[in-house]
C-alpha positions in Angstrom: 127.1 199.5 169.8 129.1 202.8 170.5 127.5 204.3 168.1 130.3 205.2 165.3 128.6 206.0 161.6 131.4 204.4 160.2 134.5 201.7 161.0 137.6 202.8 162.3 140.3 201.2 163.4 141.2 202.1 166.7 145.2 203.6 167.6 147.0 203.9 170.4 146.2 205.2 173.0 142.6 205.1 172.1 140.9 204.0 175.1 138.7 201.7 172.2 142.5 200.3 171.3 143.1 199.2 174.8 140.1 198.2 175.5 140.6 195.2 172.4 144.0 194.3 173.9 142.2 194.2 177.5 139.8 191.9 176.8 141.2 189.0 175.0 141.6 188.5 178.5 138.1 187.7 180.5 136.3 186.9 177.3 138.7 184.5 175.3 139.1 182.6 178.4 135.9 181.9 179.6 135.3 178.5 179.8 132.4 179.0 177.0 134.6 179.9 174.4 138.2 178.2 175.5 137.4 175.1 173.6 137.2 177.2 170.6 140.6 179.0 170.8 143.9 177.3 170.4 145.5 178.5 173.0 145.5 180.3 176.5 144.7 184.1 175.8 146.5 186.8 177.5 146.6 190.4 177.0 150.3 192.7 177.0 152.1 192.4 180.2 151.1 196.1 181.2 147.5 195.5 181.6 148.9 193.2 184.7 151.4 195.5 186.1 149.6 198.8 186.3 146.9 199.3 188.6 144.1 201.6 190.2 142.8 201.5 193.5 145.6 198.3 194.0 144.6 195.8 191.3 145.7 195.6 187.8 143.5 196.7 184.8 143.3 193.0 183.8 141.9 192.1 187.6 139.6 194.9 187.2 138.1 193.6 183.8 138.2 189.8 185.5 135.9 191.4 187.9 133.3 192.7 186.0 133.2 189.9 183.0 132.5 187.6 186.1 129.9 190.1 187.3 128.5 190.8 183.6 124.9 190.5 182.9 125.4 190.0 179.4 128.4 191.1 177.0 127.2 194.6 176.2 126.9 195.5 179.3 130.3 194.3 180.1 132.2 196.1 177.1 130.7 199.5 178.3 131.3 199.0 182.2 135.1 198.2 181.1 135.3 200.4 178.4 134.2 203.2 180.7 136.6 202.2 183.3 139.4 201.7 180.8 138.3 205.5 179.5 138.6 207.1 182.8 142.1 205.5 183.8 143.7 205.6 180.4 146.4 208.2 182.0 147.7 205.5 183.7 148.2 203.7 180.6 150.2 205.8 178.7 
């Protein structure tokens, strides 16, 4: 999907490496998939705390999961986001 030629394993502070700690978040919890996870999903305290524009990363990913029109399109509208803010991240 992002067009790698091979697998890497993202590192922080890849935006790719928050982006997978981000969206545990909107995707593990939807109500689709909570009855196949143990457990309520949250991501690292950070991703609540820091913001842009006045609401937290995760509140921004909330939004556009619940806006998504499908999962691809999703991933790259928050990885994009989570690519252009990254600075505040680290």
């Amino acid at each position: 999907m992002n067009g790698l030629k091979e697998f890497r394993e993202p590192g922080f502070p890849d935006p790719f490496w928050f982006l997978e700690e981000m969206i545990v978040e909107p995707t593990l919890n939807d109500p689709k998939v909570k009855p196949h996870t143990l457990y309520e999903n949250r991501a690292y305290d950070q991703f609540y705390t820091k913001t842009v524009d006045g609401k937290s990363f995760i509140e921004h990913l909330n939004e556009m999961y619940q806006d998504k029109t499908d999962i691809e399109s999703f991933i790259r509208q928050a990885f994009d986001f989570v690519e252009t803010n990254v600075s505040t991240l680290v």
